[in-house]
N, C-alpha and C positions, 0 to 999 in steps of 0.2 A: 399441406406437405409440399415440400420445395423441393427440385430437380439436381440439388446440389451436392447430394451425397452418390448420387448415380452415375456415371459419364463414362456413357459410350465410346464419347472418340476419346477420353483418356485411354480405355481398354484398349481402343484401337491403334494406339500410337503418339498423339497430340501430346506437343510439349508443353505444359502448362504453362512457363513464363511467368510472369508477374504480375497479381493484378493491379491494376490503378486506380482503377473508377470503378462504381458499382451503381447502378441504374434500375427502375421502376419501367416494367413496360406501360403503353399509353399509346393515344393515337400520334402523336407527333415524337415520341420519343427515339424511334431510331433513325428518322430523319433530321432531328436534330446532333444526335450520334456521330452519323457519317458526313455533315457539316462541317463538324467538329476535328474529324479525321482528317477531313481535306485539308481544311484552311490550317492545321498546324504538322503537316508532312507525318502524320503518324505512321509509324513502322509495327505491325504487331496482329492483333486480331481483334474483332470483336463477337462476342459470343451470346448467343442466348440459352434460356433453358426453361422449359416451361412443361409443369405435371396439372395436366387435368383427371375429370375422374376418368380411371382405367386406360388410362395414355399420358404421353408422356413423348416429350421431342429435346431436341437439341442442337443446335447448327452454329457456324463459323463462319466469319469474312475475313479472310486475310488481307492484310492494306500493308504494301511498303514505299513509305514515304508518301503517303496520302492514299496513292493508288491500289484500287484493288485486284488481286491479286486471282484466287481462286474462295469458294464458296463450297460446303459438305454441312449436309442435311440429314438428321437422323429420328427417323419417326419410332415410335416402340408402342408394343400393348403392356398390360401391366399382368395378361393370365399367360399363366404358364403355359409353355410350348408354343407360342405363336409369336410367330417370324417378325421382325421388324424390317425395315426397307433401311435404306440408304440413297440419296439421293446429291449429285453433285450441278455442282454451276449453275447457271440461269435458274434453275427449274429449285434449287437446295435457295435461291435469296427469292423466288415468290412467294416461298413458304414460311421461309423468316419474318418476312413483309408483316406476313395473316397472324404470328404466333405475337408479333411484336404490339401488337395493338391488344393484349390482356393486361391487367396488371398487376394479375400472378405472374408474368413473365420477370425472369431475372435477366437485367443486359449487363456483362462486365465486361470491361478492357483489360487486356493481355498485352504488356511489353516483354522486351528481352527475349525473343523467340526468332529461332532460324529459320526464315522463310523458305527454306531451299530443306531443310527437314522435313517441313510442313509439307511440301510440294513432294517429295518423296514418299511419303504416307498417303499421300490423298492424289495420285495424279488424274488426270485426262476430268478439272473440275475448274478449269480456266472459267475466269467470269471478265469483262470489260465494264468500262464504268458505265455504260450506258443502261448493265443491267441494274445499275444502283438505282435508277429515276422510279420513283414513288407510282405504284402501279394505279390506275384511274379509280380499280372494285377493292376498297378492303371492305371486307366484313366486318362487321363490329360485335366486340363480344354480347353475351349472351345478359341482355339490359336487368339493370336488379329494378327490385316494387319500388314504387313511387306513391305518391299521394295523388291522385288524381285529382281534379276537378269534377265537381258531382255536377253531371248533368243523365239528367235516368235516360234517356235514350243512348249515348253515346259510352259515360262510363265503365257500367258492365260488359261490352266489348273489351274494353280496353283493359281491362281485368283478367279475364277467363284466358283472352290471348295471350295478356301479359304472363300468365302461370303458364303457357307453352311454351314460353323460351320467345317470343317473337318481339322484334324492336320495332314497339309504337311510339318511338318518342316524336316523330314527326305526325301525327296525329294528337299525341300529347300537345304538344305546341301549337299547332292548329285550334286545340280547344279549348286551351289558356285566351287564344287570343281573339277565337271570331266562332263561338258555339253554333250558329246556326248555317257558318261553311264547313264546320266539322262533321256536323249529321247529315250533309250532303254528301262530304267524301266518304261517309263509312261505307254505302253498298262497293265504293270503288275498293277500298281497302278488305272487305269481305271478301269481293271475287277474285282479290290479287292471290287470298291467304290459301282460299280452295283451289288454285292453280299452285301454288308452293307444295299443298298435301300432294297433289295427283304426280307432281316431279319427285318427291320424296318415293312413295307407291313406285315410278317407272325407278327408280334406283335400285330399289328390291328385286327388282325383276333382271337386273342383269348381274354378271357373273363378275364380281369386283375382287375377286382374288388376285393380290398380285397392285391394285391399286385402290391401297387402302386411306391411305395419305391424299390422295385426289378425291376420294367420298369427302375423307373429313372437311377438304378445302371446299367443296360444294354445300354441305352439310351447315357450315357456318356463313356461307353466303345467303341459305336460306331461308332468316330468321327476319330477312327485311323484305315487305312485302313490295317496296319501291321501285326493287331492284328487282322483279320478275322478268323481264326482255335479257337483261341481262345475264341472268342465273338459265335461261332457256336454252339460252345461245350458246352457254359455256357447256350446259349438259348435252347436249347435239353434237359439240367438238368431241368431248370424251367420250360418247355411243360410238363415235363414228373410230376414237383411237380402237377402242376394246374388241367393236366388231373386225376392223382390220387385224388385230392379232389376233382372236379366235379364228378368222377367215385362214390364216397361216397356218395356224399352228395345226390346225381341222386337215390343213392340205399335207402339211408335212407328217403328219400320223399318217393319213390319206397313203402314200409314197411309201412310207417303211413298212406297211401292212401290204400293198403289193411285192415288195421285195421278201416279206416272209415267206408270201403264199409262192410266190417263183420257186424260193429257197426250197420249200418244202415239196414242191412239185417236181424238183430236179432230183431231191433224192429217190419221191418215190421210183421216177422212171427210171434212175439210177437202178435198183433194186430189181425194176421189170429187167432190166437188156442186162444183169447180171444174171438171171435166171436163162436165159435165153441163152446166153454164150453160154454158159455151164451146161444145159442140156444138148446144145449146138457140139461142143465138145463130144460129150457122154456119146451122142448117136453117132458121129465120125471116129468114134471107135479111137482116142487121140486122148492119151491122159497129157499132157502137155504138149504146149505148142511152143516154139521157139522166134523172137525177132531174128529176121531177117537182117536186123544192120549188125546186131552186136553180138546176137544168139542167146540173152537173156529169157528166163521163162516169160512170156506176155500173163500179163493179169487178165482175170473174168470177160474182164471189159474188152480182151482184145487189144490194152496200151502196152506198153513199154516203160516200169515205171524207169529202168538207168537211160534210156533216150531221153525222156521227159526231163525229167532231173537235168541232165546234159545240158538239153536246149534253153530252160530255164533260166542256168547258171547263166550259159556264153550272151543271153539277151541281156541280162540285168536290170533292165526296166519292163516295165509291163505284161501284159500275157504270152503264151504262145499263141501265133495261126494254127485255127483245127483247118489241115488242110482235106478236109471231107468237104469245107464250105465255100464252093465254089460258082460262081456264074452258070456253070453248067448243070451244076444240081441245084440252082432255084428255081422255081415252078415260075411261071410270068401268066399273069393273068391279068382283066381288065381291072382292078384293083392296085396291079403295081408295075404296070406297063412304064408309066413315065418315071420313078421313081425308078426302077432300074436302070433304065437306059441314061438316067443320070447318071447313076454307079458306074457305069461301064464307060462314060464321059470322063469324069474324072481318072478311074485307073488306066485310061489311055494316055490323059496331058494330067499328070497332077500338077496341083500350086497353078494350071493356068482357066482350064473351064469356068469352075462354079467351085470357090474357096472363102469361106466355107461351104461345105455342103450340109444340111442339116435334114437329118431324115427323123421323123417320129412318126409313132402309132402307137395304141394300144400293147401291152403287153403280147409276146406270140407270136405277130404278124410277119416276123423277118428280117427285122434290122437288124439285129447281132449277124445273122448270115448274108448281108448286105454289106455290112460293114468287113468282115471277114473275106469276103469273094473278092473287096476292091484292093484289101490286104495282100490277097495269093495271087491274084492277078499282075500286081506292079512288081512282085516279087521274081514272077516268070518271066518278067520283062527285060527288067534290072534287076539282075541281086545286089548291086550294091549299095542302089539307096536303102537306109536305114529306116525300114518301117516298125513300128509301135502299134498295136492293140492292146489297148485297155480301158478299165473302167473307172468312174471316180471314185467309188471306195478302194480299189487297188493304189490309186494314184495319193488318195490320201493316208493309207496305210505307211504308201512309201513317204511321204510327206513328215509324218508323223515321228517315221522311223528317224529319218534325215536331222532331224531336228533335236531326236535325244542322243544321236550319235555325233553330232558337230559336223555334219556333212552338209549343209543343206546345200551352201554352193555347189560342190559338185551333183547334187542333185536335180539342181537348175539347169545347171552345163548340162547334164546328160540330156536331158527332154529339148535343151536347144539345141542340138546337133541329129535330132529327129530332122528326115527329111518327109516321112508321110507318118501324121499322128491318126488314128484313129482310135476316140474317145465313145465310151458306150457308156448308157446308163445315165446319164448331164442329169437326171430329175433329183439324183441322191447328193448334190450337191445343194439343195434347197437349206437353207440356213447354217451352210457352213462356212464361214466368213474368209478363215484362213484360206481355204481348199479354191474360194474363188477367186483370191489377189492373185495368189500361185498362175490360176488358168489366165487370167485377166493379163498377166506379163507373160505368160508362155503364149499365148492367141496373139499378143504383139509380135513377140519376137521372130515366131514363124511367118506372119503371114508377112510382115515386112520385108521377110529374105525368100519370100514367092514358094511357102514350103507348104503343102497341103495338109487340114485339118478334115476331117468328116469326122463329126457328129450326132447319136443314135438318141434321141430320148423318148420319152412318155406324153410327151408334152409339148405345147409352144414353146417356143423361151420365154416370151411374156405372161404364161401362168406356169412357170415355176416358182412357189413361194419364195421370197425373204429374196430374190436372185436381183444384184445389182443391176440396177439402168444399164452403166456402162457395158453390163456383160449383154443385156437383151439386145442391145444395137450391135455389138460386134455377133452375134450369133446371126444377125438377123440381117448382115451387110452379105452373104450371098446367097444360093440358093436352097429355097424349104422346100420339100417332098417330103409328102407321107403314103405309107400307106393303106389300104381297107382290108377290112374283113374280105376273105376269099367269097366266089358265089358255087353255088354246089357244083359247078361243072371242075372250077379252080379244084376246089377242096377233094375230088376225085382224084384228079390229075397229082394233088400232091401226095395223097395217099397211096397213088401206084407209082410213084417215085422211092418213095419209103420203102414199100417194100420188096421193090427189085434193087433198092441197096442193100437191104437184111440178106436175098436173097434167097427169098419165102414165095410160098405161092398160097394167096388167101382169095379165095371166091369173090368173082365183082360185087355179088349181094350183097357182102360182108363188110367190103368199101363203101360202097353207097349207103349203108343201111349208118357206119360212122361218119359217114358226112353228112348226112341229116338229122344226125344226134348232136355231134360235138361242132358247134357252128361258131363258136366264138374267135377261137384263134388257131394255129397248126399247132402251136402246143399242145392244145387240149385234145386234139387228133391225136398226133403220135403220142398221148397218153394213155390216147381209148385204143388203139392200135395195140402195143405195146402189154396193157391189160387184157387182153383178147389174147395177142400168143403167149402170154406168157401162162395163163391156166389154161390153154390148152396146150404147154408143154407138161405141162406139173400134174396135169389128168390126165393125160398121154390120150387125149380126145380128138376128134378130126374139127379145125378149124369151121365154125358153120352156122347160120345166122339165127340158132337157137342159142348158140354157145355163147355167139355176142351180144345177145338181148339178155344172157343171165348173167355177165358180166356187168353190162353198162347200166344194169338194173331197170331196161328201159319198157315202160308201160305204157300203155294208152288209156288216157284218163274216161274213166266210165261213169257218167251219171249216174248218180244217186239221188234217190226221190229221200230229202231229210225238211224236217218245218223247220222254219225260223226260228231264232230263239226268241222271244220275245223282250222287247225294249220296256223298260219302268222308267217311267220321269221318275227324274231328281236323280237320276244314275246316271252313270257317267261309263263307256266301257272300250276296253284296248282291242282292236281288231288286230290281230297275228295275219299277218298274210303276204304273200310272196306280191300281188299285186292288187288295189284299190277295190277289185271286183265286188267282193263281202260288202264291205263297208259302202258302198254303192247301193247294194240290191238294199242292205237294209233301213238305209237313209230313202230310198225310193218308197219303201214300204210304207214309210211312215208319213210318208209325203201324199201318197193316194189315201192314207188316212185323215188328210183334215189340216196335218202339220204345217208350221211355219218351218222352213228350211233355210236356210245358211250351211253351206259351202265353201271352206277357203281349201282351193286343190291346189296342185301341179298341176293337174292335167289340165290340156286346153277346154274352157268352158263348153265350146261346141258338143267336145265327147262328152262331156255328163249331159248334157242336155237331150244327145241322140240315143246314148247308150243305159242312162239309168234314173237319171231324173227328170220325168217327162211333164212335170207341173210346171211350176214359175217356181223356180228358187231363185233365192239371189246367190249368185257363186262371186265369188271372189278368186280372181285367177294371180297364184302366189307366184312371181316375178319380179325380177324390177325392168322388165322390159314394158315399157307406154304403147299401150293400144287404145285403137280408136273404137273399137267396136265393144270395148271387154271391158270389163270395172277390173283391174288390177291393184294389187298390194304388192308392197316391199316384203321382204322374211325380217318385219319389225315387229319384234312380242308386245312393242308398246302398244301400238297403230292397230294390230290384230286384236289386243286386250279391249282399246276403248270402243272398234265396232262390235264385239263380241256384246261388251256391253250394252251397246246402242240395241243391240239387237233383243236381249233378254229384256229390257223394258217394255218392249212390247205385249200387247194382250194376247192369249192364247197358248195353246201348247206350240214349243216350236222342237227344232232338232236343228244339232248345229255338226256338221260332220269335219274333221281336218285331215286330209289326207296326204301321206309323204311326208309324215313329221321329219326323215330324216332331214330332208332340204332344210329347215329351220334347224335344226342342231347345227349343220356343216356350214351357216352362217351366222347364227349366235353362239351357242354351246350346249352342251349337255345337260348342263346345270340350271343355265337359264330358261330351258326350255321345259323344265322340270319345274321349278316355280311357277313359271307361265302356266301350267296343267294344272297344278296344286290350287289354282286361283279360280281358276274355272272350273273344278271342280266343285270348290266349296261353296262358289256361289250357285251350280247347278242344284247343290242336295237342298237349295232352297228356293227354289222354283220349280217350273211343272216345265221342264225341257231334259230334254236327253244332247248330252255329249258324245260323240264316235270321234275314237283315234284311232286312224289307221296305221298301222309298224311292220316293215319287214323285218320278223325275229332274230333272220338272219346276217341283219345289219348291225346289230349290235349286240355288245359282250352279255353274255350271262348275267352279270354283276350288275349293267345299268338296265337290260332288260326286267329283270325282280324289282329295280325301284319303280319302273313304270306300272308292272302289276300290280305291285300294294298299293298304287292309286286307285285303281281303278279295276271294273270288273272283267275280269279275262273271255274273249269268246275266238275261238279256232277257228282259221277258215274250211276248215271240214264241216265245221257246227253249220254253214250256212249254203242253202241253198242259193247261188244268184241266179 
């Protein structure tokens, strides 16, 4: 079946033209092709088409006047509902190169065709002629039976192989012409073919959605055992592509999953300090209250929405200043000593201290009201320079907006006559391309007319995903401050800040007793805060540190005498747990039993050694940091798969524990790391060894957590005594 009744890029646009010639592919066939083209200034295209079983491709060179022009590549499955790629330039003629050399491939010439049509259909697929030079690796198609030469040691190799698809014909040749150097080379030829299977085996094991076209171009390299260094080397390049965009892509879900949980944490507190003014209202006896500038009724909240609105409009770009967020109402502690007092540097000399200024921390810690204070500050200084707060999804909303409305210049104009930009949030710009030229000439164009930029993210600038070079060195050309988690003396101090701005009087107990609970960030405080008055407004109960232990649900975890579950070789089982502890005490167990252990953790090898596995395991410490003292691993499912191995060959029962599987997802994938289990499992149900994975349940969705449990047997870190 021929590829000639299907075409893609006709669907897609391609003007068919005229054909002229019509061609057999072959190994020199479209080298003599594009010979052809040159030496007679052809104008036009040349095309292939080529249907194997259950796929099927198609690609273009445009040449005018010899020269080639541009290159589109189109790969397809033949089962329904699944995606075909498209692929242009360089990367669309290596592919034509690999398809060109079958001789089911069809190659025709197309004249009479508008090169400037083509180029309108197919842009940004520029190719130069350098990429036409004959690539050093083609694969050869898939060798048909031959007659062999009967020699009984060497021939039924060359048989049994040959029905796998593999090309012996250079051992063929070899034993036409010197029998007794052929059965010399065949153990070489043997161990080339069991390192081709074990590259096949590591291809399974990674996540090739999205590149299917590159399997197949490996897949057909793999049929020659000669070429092993070579095909090694290629699959190392592409581990190394795939890992780098799962590492992305892992970061940028990473990013939008913190913005949710923000999201959602803002309304519920939202919700808490609506309760609060409402009853704050109720007992001041005051069914409405009125703004003082305009005499509008104030909302729940205490705002003004016709002010708001007002201020809104008159700024036209970015947010308002909450002018609550002030230098004077942020708590300063050893944690963000220097990072303020930068802040207060800057909003003294803007555009001349430290520009940029780039502050990041953890979610919570204070940069939005860092950023904000340096805001209200320059403000009370000069009102007439023109200060901006905003965020990058604000910035790109407007962006967006600018762009369906035919504004966008003016949209430029406005953000360069900013004389103090302050941009919040920079992490949610991780692989937004447009959103980053935008900042990439707005960060020029201020900082060259000495105009102040501060900066608030999550992150360094050098690990925000997919984030251009160019932008990491402009962020990173003035001064980074971040800052820390509060220490409980801080986290006090800011909690009786809080709440002599509400204007509450809550028992020091009651502070203290939330800042030994909610230790992560001030958010999480004035969440647990905020939770606390707000049922004790709605119980009309006295604030009091039974009220906030039944609030904050907070326990003291109390021993329990419960037995072990017991472990069965040849099973394999998912430990649920908040931290490695379970999974620990039960791999220890097993280990004073007799067991062979294996260990690949997180944790530093010392802690299992002190704290849970007191025999001789061998640990393997999951890193790619090189120590001297530690056997270390890469998060490679290949590398992890073959000592796994290495390791069940051995005699005896053993126990192989892996702890923090999330770290291996968040650097291969989900999927791959799902394989990777499936593999080790099956080979456990046949051997005398036990499997432990350790999972924080609440690291991951419902949806992929159920797929790890149908592997494998579930046990609770309740179930276990450590």
């Amino acid at each position: 079946m021929l590829f000639q009744k299907v075409s893609v890029l006709s669907d897609l646009g391609l003007p068919e033209g005229r054909v002229i010639s019509q061609h057999k592919g072959g190994r020199e066939s479209l080298q003599e092709i594009f010979n052809r083209v040159r030496r007679y200034r052809f104008s036009g295209y040349v095309r292939l088409n080529l249907a194997l079983t259950g796929k099927r491709s198609e690609g273009i060179v445009v040449f005018e006047l010899g020269q080639p022009i541009l290159s589109v590549y189109v790969f397809k499955w033949d089962e329904v509902g699944r995606a075909g790629r498209v692929y242009m330039g360089r990367k669309a003629v290596e592919f034509l190169w690999e398809d060109s050399v079958y001789p089911e491939c069809n190659i025709t010439l197309h004249a009479d065709v508008s090169q400037e049509k083509v180029i309108e259909v197919f842009p940004d697929s520029e190719i130069a002629m350098t990429d036409l030079i004959l690539p050093p690796f083609l694969p050869n198609p898939p060798p048909k039976m031959s007659e062999y030469v009967e020699d009984q040691e060497v021939t039924p190799f060359l048989k049994a192989w040959s029905v796998k698809g593999y090309d012996l014909s250079s051992l063929d040749r070899l034993l036409r012409r010197d029998r007794e150097e052929a059965r010399l080379a065949l153990p070489y030829f043997e161990t080339n073919l069991i390192r081709l299977e074990e590259l096949n085996d590591r291809i399974l094991l990674l996540d090739t959605m999205g590149y299917e076209r590159e399997v197949e171009s490996l897949r057909r390299k793999m049929v020659d055992p000669e070429r092993i260094e070579e095909i090694e080397a290629e699959l190392s390049r592409f581990k190394k592509r795939i890992s780098e965009k799962d590492s992305v892509k892992n970061a940028e879900n990473e990013i939008h999953m913190d913005r949710d949980r923000k999201l959602v944490d803002e309304k519920m507190d939202a919700v808490y300090d609506l309760i609060l003014q409402y009853h704050k209202m109720r007992s001041a006896g005051e069914r409405t209250i009125s703004c003082p500038e305009c005499g509008s009724y104030l909302s729940q909240d205490g705002s003004c929405p016709i002010c708001f609105a007002g201020s809104q409009d008159e700024q036209g770009i970015g947010r308002r200043l909450n002018p609550r967020l002030k230098f004077e109402s942020f708590v300063v502690g050893s944690n963000t000593r220097f990072t303020e007092a930068a802040a207060r540097a800057v909003a003294m000399n803007p555009g001349e201290s430290y520009n940029p200024l780039f502050i990041y921390s953890r979610s919570g810690l204070g940069k939005t009201h860092l950023l904000q204070a340096i805001g209200n500050r320059i403000m009370e200084l000069d009102a007439s320079l023109k200060v901006v707060y905003t965020s990058t999804e604000v910035l790109e909303s407007e962006l967006i907006e600018a762009i369906a409305n035919r504004r966008l210049e003016s949209f430029r104009e406005e953000y360069r006559m900013v004389d103090i930009l302050l941009l919040d949030d920079l992490q949610f710009i991780a692989g937004k391309e447009e959103t980053q030229e935008e900042i990439f000439h707005l960060f020029n164009d201020l900082v060259e007319r000495g105009h102040q930029i501060v900066l608030a993210c999550d992150r360094l600038p050098k690990d925000i995903p997919s984030l251009s070079e160019r932008l990491i060195t402009r962020f990173e050309s003035g001064l980074i401050a971040d800052l820390q988690p509060p220490d409980l003396e801080t986290r006090i101090a800011i909690l009786e800040r809080m709440v002599k701005e509400k204007e509450l009087e809550v028992p020091s107990e009651v502070l203290i007793f939330i800042a030994e609970v909610c230790r992560s960030n001030v958010r999480e405080m004035e969440g647990g805060l905020n939770r606390i008055l707000a049922f004790s407004s709605l119980m009309n109960s006295p604030i009091g540190l039974e009220t906030a232990r039944e609030v904050l649900t907070y326990e003291r975890p109390v021993p329990v005498e419960i037995e072990r579950p017991s472990l069965t070789d040849g099973v394999s089982y998912l430990i649920e747990e908040r931290k490695a502890n379970a999974s620990h005490a039960l791999a220890a167990s097993k280990l004073s039993e007799g067991y062979k252990a294996m260990a690949i953790t997180r944790s530093h090898p010392r802690y299992l050694r002190e704290r849970c596995l007191d025999g001789e395991p061998r640990i393997l410490w999951l890193t790619d940091h090189e120590s001297k003292q530690e056997n270390t691993i890469p998060p490679s499912l290949e590398r992890i798969m073959l000592l796994i191995d290495e390791f069940m060959e051995e005699d005896g029962r053993k126990i192989i524990l892996l702890d923090d599987v999330q770290y291996l997802m968040s650097n291969t994938s989900f999927e791959g790391v799902v394989r990777f289990i499936r593999s080790v499992v099956d080979k456990v149900h046949e051997d005398v060894t036990i499997f432990i994975v350790s999972v924080d349940p609440e690291s991951l969705d419902p949806q992929d957590r159920s797929v790890l449990e149908r592997e494998m047997e579930v046990i609770r870190e309740a179930d276990v005594r450590a």
